[in-house]
N, C-alpha and C positions, 0 to 999 in steps of 0.2 A: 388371527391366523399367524403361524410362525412364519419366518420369512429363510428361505432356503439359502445353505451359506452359499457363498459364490465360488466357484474353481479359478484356479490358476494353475495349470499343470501337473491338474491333480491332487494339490494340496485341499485342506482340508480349510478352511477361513470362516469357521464358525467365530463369529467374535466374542471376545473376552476383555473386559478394563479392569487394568491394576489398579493397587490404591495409590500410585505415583502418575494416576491422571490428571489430564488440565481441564480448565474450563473449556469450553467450544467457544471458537471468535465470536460466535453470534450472541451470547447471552453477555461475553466478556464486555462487547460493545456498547449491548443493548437495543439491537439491531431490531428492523420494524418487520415482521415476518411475513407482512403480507404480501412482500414484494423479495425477487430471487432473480432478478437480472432476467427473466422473463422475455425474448425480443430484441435482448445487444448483445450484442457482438464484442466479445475482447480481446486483443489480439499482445500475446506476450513475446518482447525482444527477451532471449535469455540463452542461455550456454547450451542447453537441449532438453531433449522430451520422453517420453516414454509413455505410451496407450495405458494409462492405470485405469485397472473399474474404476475408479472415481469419475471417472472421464468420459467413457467411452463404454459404459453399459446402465441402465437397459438400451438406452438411445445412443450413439456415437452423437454428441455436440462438439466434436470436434470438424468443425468445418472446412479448413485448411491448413497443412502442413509446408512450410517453407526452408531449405537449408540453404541460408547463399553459399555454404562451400559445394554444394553437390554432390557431397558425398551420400546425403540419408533422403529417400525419397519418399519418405512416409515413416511414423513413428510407431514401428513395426512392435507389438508384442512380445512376438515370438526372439527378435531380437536381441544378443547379447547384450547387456543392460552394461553404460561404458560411465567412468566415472562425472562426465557432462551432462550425463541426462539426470544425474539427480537433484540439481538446482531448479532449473525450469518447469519441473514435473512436480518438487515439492513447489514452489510458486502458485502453478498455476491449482494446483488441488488445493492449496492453503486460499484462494481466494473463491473458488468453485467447484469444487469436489462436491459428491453429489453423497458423498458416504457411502457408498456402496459395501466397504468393508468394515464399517463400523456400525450398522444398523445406525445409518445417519447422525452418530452422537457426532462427528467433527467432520459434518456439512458445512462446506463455504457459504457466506452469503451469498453470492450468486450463482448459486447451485442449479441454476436453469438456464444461464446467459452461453450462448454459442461461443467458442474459443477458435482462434486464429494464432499460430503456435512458430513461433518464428525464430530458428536457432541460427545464431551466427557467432557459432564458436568453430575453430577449424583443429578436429583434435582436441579440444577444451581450451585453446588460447583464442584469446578475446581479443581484437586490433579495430581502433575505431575507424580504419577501413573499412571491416565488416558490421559493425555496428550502422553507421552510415548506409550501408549496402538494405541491411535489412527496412532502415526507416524508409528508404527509398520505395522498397519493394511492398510496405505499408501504405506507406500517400497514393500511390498508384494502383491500388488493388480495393482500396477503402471503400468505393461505391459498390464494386462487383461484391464485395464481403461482406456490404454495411454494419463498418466497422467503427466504433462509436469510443473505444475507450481503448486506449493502447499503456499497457505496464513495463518500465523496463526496470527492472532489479540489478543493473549493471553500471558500470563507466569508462572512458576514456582513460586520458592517461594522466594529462593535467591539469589544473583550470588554467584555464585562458578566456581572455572575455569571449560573449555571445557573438561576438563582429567576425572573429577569428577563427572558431570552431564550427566544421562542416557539420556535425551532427548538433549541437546547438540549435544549427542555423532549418537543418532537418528536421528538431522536433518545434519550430515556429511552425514551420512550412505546416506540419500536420496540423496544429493547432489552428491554421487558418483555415485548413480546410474542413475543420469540423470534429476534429478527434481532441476528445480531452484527453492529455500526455499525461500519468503517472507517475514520479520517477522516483528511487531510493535513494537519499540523503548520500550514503554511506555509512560507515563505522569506526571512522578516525576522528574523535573529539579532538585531533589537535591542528587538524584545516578544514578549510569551507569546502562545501559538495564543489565537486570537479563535472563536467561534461556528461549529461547534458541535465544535470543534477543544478548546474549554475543558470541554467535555460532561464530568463525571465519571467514567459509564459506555462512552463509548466507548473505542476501542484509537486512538491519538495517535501517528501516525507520522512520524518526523525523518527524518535523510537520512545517509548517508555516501558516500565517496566511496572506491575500492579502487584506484583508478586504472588501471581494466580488467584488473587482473590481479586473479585471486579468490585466489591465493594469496598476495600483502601482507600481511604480517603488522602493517605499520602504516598501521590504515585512518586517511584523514581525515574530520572531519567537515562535513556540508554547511554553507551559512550556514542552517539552520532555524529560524522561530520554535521558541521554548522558555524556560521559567519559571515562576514562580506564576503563575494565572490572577488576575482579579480576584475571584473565587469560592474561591480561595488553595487549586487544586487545583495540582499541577504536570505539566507536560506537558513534552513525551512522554512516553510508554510504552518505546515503541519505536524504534528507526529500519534503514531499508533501502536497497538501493541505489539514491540518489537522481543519479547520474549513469552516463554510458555506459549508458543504457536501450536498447534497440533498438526502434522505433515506427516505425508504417507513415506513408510519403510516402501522401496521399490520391491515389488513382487519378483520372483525368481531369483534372486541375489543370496548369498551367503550368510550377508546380516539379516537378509528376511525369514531365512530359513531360522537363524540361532531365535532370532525374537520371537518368532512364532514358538518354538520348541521352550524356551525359557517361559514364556504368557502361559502352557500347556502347564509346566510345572506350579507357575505360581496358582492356576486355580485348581490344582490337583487337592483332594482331600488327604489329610496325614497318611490313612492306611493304604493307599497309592501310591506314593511319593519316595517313598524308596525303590519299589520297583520300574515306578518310573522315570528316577533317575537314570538306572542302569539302562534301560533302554532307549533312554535319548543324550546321553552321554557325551558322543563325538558331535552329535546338530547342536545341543545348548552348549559344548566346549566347557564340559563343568573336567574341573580336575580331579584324578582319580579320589584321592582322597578327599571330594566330595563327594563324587557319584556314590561311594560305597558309607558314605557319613549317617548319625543318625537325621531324622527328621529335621531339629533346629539348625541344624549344621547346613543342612541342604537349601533349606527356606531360607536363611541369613543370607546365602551366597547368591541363589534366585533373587530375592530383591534389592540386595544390594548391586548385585550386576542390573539389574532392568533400571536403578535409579539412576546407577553412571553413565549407561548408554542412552539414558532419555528417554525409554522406551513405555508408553503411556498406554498401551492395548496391544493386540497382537499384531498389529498391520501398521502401526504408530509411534511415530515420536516427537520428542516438542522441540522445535529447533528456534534459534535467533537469529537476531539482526533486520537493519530496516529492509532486507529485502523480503522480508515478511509483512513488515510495516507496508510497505506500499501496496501491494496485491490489496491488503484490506480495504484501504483508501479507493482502490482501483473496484473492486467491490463493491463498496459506497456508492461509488458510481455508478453502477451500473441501477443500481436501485433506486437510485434518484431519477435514471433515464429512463428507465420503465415505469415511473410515477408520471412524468411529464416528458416523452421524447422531443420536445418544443427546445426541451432548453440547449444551449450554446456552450460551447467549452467555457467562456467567461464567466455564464449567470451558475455553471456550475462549481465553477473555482471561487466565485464572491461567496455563495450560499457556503462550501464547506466552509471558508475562512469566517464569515462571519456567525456562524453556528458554533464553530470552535470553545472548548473550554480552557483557560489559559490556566496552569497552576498555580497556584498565588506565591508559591514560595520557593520558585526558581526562574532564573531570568531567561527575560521573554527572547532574547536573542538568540537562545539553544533550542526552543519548541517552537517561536513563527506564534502564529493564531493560536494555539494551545492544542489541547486531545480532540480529533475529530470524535464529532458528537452524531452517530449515527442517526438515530433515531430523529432529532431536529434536522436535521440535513436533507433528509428524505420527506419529512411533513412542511418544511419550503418547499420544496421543492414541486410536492405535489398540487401547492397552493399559489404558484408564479403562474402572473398572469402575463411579464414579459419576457420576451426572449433575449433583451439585454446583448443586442450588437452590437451598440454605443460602446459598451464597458468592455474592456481590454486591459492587460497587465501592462499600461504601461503611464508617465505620470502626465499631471494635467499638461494642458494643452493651449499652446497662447493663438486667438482667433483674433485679427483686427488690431490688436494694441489690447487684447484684455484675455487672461489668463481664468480658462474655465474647470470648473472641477468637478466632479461626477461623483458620485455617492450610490449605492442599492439598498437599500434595506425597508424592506414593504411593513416593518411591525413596529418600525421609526415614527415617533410623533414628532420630533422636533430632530435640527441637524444642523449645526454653525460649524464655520470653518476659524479655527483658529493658527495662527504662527507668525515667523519674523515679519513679514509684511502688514500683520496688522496689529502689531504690538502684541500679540497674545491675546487678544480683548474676545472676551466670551460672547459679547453679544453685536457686538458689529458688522458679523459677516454671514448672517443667515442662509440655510439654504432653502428651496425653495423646492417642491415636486412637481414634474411640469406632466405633460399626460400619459408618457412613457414609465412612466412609475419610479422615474430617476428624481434624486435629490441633484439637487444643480445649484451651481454660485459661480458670477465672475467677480473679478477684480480686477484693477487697473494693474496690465501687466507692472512688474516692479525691474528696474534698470537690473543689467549683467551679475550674477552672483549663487549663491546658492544660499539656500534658503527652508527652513525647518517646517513641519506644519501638523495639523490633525486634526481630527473630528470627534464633536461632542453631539454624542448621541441622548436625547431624550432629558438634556442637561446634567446627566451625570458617569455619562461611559468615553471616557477618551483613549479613540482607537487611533491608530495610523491605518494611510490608505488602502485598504486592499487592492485597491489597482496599481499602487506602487512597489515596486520591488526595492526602490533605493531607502535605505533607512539607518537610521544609529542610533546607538543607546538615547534614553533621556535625560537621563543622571536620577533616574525615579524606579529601574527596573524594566522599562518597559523600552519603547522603542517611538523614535519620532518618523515620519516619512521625511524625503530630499530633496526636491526639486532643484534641480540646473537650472537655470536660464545664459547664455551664451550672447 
C-alpha cells in the first residue's frame, strides 16, 4: 500500500532522496531494531522546539512542553518558526523522529520513546541561570513524566569544577534520582568539555566521523572538546557519529521551501526540467541564467547547490557536531531502558563504557571508552540481572582502614587489580564476585598520596576504572585511573 505524503500547509511532501544521501543513524550504528524507546520518556534541555511530523504525527509523543522564560507555551506548529527552534528540533528528531517525512528512511532510534521538550533559551541566548532553571524543572517533574533519560546538547560558560557549578551540581542531583544525564562534549578540540559536560556522573559524548560509510574501518575523529576537566575528571566517555547526521529542514521556513523545490528539480526527468526550471525559479533561487540554461547547465547547479547546503531528501539534511552525537547516545539509552527498565543510571553508564570500541589508532584521552557499540550495549543490557546501586562514578572507597574497589562486568571470567600500591603485580590482587554480580577487592588502605591503577580483565584487557572519572595518560596511549587518598 502506498503511504499518503503528509501536509504541511499545503505543501506537497511526497518524499524524494538525492544521491548526496546519508546512511540512517540506525544502520550507521548498527542498532538492534527490535527495541525503539518503547515506554521512556526523554526529556531534552535545548535552545527550542518546533511540532515536526516527526514528532507529533500519527500520535503526538510529545508529552510535555516547558519554556523557563515564558514566553512559548506550547511548540505551536502553526507558529513562526524563530532561529532557536532549529537546534532542539533537529536534536530531538535526530535521536526519535519517527520519519514521517521520509517514509521512515532517517527514523531515530527511539522512534517510539515519549519526549519531554524543555527550552531555556530566552530569545536564543543560553545563561546557565536558565540552564539550571530548566534542570530544576526536570528533577521535579521526573516522576509525574516518568522521565528516565535527559539530553542536553548545550553548555555553560566555563569549567569550573563539579563543587562550584550550580548546574553540575543539578545534573548529580538528577542522576541520583534516577535519570541517566546525556550530555555533548562540545566542539573545541583545544579545552576540556565545560559545564555540565565536566559533570562526573554524567555519560560525556565526543564525536567521530565514518565518512558516511559505516563500514570504514578507519574512523576519524571529530574536533571535540576533550581533556582533564578543571575538577581533573577526564572527558569524554564516549563518542558517536558526530557527522553525516540526517536532521529534519524545519517545515514552513524558506530553506524548506528552496529544498523542497531544488529535490522537485533533481528528480525531474531531462524533458521536464527545463520547464521546470522556469516555473520554480524564485522558490529553488536558481539564477536567471540558469533557469533559462540547458539541461546539464541546470542539473550541475541543482546538485551542486543540494551538496553545499547539505540537503540529503526533500525534508533533510546532514548536519554536525556532538550535539548530534549525544541524542544518539541518549537514544542508546533509551533502548537499553526498554530492554531492562531495572537498570540504574550507573549499570547503564558501566554497560555503554564497557561495551565501547576504542580506536586502536588514536589516543584514548580524545574518545574516553571508544565508539559506543550499540548493538552490545542493548544485548547487556537486556541480559543484567543486577541493578548495580553499589556502582557509582565515583573512585574506590576506603572502609575500615582498607580501600575497596568495585568492578561490573557479567562476561568477565577473571579480574585483578593492578597499580602503585601493589607494585604493578599481575597476580596479587584478585578480584573476587560476591553475589551481586560485582567483581570486588580490598586492600590495605595505603598512607596519603595519589596513586595510579587498573583492571586486567580475563588476563589480557587492561582497562581503567569506569567508575572513575580521575585519569592520565599511561605513557602506552591509553589512560591509567587516580585515586586521592588525603
Amino acid at each position: 500500500m502506498d503511504k499518503k505524503p503528509t501536509k504541511v500547509k499545503g505543501h506537497d511532501h511526497s518524499h524524494s532522496v538525492n544521491r548526496f544521501a546519508v546512511i540512517p543513524t540506525a544502520d550507521r550504528v548498527n542498532a538492534d531494531p527490535r527495541f525503539t524507546g518503547r515506554g521512556v520518556t526523554i526529556a531534552f534541555l535545548d535552545s527550542g522546539f518546533h511540532q515536526h511530523p516527526d514528532l507529533v504525527e500519527p500520535i503526538n509523543r510529545v508529552a510535555a512542553f516547558h519554556d523557563i522564560s515564558g514566553d512559548e507555551t506550547e511548540t505551536d506548529s502553526e507558529r513562526q518558526i524563530e532561529s532557536w527552534h532549529w537546534h532542539g528540533t533537529q536534536t530531538t528528531v535526530a535521536a526519535a523522529g519517527n520519519g514521517r517525512l521520509c517514509d521512515e528512511k532517517y527514523r531515530g532510534i527511539a522512534s517510539d520513546a515519549r519526549l519531554v521538550l524543555v527550552k531555556v533559551s530566552r530569545n536564543g541566548g543560553i545563561s546557565e541561570e536558565n540552564i539550571a532553571k530548566g534542570l530544576r524543572w526536570v528533577i521535579k517533574n521526573r516522576e509525574r513524566l516518568n522521565i528516565r533519560v535527559l539530553n542536553i546538547s548545550l553548555g555553560g560558560d566555563e569549567d569550573v569544577p563539579c563543587s562550584l557549578s550550580t548546574i553540575d551540581q543539578l545534573a548529580e542531583e538528577a542522576i541520583r534520582q534516577g535519570i541517566v544525564v546525556v550530555v555533548a562534549a562540545g566542539n573545541t578540540a583545544d579545552h576540556a568539555p565545560i559545564p555540565p559536560a565536566n559533570s562526573p556522573s554524567v555519560i560525556t559524548v565526543g564525536g567521530y566521523d565514518d565518512g558516511n560509510n559505516p563500514g570504514q574501518k578507519d574512523l576519524g575523529l571529530y574536533h571535540s572538546s576533550f581533556g582533564m576537566t578543571s575538577g581533573g575528571t577526564v572527558k569524554p566517555e564516549l563518542i558517536a557519529p558526530a557527522m553525516w547526521v540526517a536532521a529534519p529542514i524545519l517545515p514552513n521556513t524558506r530553506v524548506y521551501e528552496r529544498a523542497e523545490a531544488l529535490s522537485k528539480l533533481a528528480a525531474a526527468p531531462d524533458y521536464q526540467l527545463r520547464s521546470l526550471a522556469r516555473e520554480l525559479e524564485e522558490t529553488a533561487e536558481l539564477p536567471e541564467s540558469i533557469a533559462v540554461g540547458n539541461v546539464p547547465t541546470i542539473r550541475n547547479f541543482v546538485e551542486s547547490t543540494l551538496e553545499s547546503q547539505k540537503i540529503v531528501a526533500t525534508h533533510y539534511q546532514h548536519v554536525d557536531g556532538t550535539s548530534f552525537a549525544a541524542p544518539i547516545v541518549s537514544s542508546i539509552v533509551a533502548q537499553m531502558l526498554e530492554a531492562n527498565p531495572k537498570l540504574t543510571p550507573s549499570a547503564v553508564k558501566n554497560i555503554l563504557l564497557s561495551t565501547a570500541d576504542r580506536i586502536t589508532t588514536a589516543p584514548a584521552i580524545r574518545q574516553g571508552y571508544g565508539v559506543v557499540n550499540a548493538r552490545r550495549a542493548v544485548e547487556l543490557a537486556l541480559n543484567e540481572e543486577h541493578e548495580l546501586k553499589t556502582v557509582g562514578c565515583s573512585p574506590p572507597r576506603v572502609e575500615n582502614g582498607r580501600l575497596v574497589f568495585l568492578y561490573h562486568d557479567d562476561e568477565a571470567l577473571t579480574v585483578s587489580l593492578v597499580g602503585d600500591f601493589n607494585s604493578w603485580d599481575t597476580v596479587l590482587t584478585p578480584l573476587r564476585k560476591d553475589e551481586s554480580g560485582l567483581w570486588l577487592a580490598e586492600v590495605e588502605a595505603p598512607k596519603a598520596g595519589r596513586y595510579q591503577y587498573k583492571f586486567i580483565v580475563d588476563g589480557s584487557r587492561w582497562l581503567e576504572d569506569p567508575s572513575n572519572g580521575m585519569k592520565v595518560p599511561d605513557n602506552y596511549g591509553g589512560l591509567n585511573s587516580v585515586l586521592a587518598i588525603d
